[in-house]
C-alpha positions as CSV (number, residue, x, y, z in Angstrom):
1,X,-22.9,-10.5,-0.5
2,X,-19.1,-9.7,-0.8
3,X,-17.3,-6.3,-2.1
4,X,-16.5,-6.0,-5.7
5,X,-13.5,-7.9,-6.6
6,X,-10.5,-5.9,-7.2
7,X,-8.2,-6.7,-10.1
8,X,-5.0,-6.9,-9.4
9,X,-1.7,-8.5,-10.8
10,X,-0.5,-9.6,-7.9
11,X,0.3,-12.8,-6.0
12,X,0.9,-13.8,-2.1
13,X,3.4,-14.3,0.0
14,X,4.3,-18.5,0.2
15,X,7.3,-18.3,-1.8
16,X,10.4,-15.5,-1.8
17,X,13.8,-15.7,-3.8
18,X,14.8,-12.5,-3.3
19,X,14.4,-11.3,-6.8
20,X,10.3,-11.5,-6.5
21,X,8.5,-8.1,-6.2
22,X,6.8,-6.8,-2.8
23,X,3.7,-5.3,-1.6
24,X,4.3,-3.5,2.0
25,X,1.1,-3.8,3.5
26,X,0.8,-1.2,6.3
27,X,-1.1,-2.3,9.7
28,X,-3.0,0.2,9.8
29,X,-4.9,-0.8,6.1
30,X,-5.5,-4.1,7.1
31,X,-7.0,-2.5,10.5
32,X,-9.4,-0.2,8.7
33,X,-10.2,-3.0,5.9
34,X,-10.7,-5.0,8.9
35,X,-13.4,-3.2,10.0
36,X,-15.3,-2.6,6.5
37,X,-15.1,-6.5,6.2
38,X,-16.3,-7.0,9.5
39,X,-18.8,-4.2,8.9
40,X,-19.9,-5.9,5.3
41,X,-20.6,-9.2,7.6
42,X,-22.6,-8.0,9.9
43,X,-25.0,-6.5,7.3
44,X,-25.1,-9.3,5.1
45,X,-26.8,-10.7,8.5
46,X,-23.7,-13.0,9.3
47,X,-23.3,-12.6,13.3
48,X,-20.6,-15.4,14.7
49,X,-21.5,-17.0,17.5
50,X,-17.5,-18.3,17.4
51,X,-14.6,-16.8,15.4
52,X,-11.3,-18.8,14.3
53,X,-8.4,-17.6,13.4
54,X,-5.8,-19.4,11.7
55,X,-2.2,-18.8,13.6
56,X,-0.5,-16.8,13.2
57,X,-1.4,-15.4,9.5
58,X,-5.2,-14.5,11.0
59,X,-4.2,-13.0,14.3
60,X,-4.5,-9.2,13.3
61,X,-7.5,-9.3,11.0
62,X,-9.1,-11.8,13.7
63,X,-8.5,-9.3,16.3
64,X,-10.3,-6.3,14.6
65,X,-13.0,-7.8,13.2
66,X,-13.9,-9.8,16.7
67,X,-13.2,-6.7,18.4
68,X,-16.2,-5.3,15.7
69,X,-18.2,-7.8,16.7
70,X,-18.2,-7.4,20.6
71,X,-19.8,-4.1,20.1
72,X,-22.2,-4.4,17.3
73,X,-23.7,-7.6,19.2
74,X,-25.5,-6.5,22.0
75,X,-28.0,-9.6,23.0
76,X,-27.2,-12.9,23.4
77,X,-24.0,-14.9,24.3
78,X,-20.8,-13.5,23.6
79,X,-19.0,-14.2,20.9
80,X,-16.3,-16.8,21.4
81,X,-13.3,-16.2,20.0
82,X,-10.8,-18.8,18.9
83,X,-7.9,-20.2,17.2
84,X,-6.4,-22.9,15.9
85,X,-2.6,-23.6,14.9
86,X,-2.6,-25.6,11.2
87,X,0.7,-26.0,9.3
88,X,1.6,-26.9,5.9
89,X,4.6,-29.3,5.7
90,X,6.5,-31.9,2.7
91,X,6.6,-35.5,3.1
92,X,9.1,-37.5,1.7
93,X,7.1,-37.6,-1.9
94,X,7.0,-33.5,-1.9
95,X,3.3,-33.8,-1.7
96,X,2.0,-31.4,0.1
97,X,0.3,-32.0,3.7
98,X,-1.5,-30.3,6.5
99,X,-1.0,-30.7,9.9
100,X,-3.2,-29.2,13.0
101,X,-0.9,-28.3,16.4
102,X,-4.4,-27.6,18.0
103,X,-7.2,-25.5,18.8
104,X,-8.0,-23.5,21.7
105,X,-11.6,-24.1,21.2
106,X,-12.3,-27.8,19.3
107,X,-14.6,-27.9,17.0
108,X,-16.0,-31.0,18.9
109,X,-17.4,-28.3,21.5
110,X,-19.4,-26.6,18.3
111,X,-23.4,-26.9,18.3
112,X,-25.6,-27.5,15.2
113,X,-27.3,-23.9,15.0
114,X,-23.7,-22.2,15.6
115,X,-22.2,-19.4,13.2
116,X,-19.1,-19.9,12.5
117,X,-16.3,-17.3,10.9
118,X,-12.8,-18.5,9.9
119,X,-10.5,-16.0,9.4
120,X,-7.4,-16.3,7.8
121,X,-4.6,-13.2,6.3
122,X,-4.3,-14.7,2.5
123,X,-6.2,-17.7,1.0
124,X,-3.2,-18.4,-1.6
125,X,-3.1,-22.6,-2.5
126,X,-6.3,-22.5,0.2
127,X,-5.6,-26.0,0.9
128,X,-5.0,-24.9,4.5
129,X,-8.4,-23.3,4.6
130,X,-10.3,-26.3,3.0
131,X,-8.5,-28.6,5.3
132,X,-10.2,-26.6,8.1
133,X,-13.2,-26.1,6.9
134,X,-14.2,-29.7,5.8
135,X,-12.9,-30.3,9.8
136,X,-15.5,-27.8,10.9
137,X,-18.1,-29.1,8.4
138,X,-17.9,-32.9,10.2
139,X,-18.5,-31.6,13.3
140,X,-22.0,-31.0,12.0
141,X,-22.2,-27.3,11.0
142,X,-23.5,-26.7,7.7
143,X,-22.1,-24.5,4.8
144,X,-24.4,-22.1,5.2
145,X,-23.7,-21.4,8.9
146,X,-19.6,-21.4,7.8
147,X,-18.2,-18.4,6.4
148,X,-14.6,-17.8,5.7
149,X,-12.9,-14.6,5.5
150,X,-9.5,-12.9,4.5
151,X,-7.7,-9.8,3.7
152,X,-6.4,-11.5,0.5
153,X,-7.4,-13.6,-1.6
154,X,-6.1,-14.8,-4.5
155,X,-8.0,-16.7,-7.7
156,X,-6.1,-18.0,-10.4
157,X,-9.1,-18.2,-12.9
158,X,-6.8,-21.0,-15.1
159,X,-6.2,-23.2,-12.4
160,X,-7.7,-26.6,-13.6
161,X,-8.3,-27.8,-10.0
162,X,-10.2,-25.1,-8.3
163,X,-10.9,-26.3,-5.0
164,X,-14.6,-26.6,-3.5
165,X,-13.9,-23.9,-0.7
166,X,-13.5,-20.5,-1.3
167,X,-13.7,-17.1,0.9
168,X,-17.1,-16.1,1.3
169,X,-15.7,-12.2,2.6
170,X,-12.5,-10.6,1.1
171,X,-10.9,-7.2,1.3
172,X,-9.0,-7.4,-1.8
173,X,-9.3,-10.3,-4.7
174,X,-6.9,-10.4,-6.9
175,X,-7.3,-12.7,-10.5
176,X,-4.4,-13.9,-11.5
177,X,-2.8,-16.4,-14.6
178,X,-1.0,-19.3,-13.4
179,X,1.4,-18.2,-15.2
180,X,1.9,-14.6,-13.8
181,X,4.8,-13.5,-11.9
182,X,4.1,-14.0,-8.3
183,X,4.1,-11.4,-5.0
184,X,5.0,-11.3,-1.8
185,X,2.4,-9.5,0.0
186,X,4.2,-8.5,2.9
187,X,1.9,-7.4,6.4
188,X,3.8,-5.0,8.5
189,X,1.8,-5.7,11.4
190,X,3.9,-9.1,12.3
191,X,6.1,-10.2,9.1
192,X,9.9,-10.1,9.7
193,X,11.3,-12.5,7.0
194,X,12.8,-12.1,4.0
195,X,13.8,-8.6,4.2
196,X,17.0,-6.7,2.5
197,X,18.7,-4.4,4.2
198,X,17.4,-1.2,1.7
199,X,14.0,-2.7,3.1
200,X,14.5,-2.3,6.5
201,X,16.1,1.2,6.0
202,X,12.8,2.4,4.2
203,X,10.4,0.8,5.6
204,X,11.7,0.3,9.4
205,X,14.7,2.4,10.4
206,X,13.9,6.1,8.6
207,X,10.3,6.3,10.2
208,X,11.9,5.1,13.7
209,X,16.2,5.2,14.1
210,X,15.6,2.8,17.4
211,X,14.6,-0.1,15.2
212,X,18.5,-0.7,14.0
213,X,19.2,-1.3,17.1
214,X,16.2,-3.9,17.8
215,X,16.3,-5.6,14.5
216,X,20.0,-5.8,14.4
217,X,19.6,-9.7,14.7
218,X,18.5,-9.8,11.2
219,X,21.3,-11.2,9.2
């Protein structure tokens, strides 16, 4: 079981020209959404015996919702939490690849019977997340035992190549056109790029004067 989809017209946060529109995305809402997903999990009888998180996009939800987990499970092994470093890059014919920097626990290690949550901030394209996943799935762990979750995630419900992996858990969905107007989605809790100087002041230098200071390095 996941939450009820909510419909929103809104997009991720791959792709900025400075003219695109922004969701500021405060760290404590993904905390506390952190913890419903996490808490939606665990009833639906989902209990990980490892945890992935996709560097560096999965960090913060990763965190809460493993932190969830060393409390509610209270018999058994611990569970191991991981993460894995996968980046998206452009080869000479602009087709788009994905390359893994590494894992600090390698799927090789996994056992058939393991449960196995991927957590990632915003499944956008999702071809990072598929890529994983089918990696994960040739170790031996069935689909059943791999669920994938994220704070975001975005469906464009006219793309005519939907691809075979999609989030099991969400905290928000958002159904978009193809042809919509995209958004950056922009997560306070680490995100740095891409912001104006009237963003900083708002969002950054009113609530605390030091940060002009500290973040004077942004040109």
């Amino acid at each position: 079981m996941v939450d009820n989809p909510i419909h929103l017209p809104m997009g991720g946060k791959k792709r900025y020209d400075g003219a695109m529109k922004k969701e500021f995305l405060p760290y404590d809402v993904v905390r506390n959404n952190a913890l419903k997903l996490a808490h939606r999990i665990y009833h639906d009888g989902f209990i990980p015996d490892v945890i992935y998180v996709s560097l560096r996009g999965g960090a913060y939800l990763g965190n809460v919702i493993s932190e969830y987990f060393k409390i509610v499970r209270t018999s058994g092994r611990p569970v191991y939490y991981a993460a894995v470093v996968a980046r998206s890059y452009t080869d000479v014919r602009k087709a788009g690849k994905i390359k893994v920097e590494g894992w600090t626990y390698a799927p090789e290690h996994l056992r058939v019977g393991d449960k196995v949550l991927l957590v990632d901030d915003i499944f956008d394209s999702g071809q990072t997340v598929n890529y994983l996943v089918q990696i994960i799935l040739e170790k031996g762990i069935p689909r059943e035992d791999l669920k994938v979750a994220v704070h975001d995630y975005k469906y464009f419900y006219d793309k005519p190549d939907q691809l075979p992996i999609q989030p099991d858990y969400w905290c928000r969905k958002h159904e978009l056109s193809i042809h919509e107007e995209d958004r950056w989605i922009h997560y306070m809790s680490h995100e740095l790029v891409g912001l104006s100087r009237e963003e900083l002041e708002e969002r950054y230098y009113a609530p605390d004067p030091q940060l002009r200071n500290v973040l004077d390095v942004i040109p």
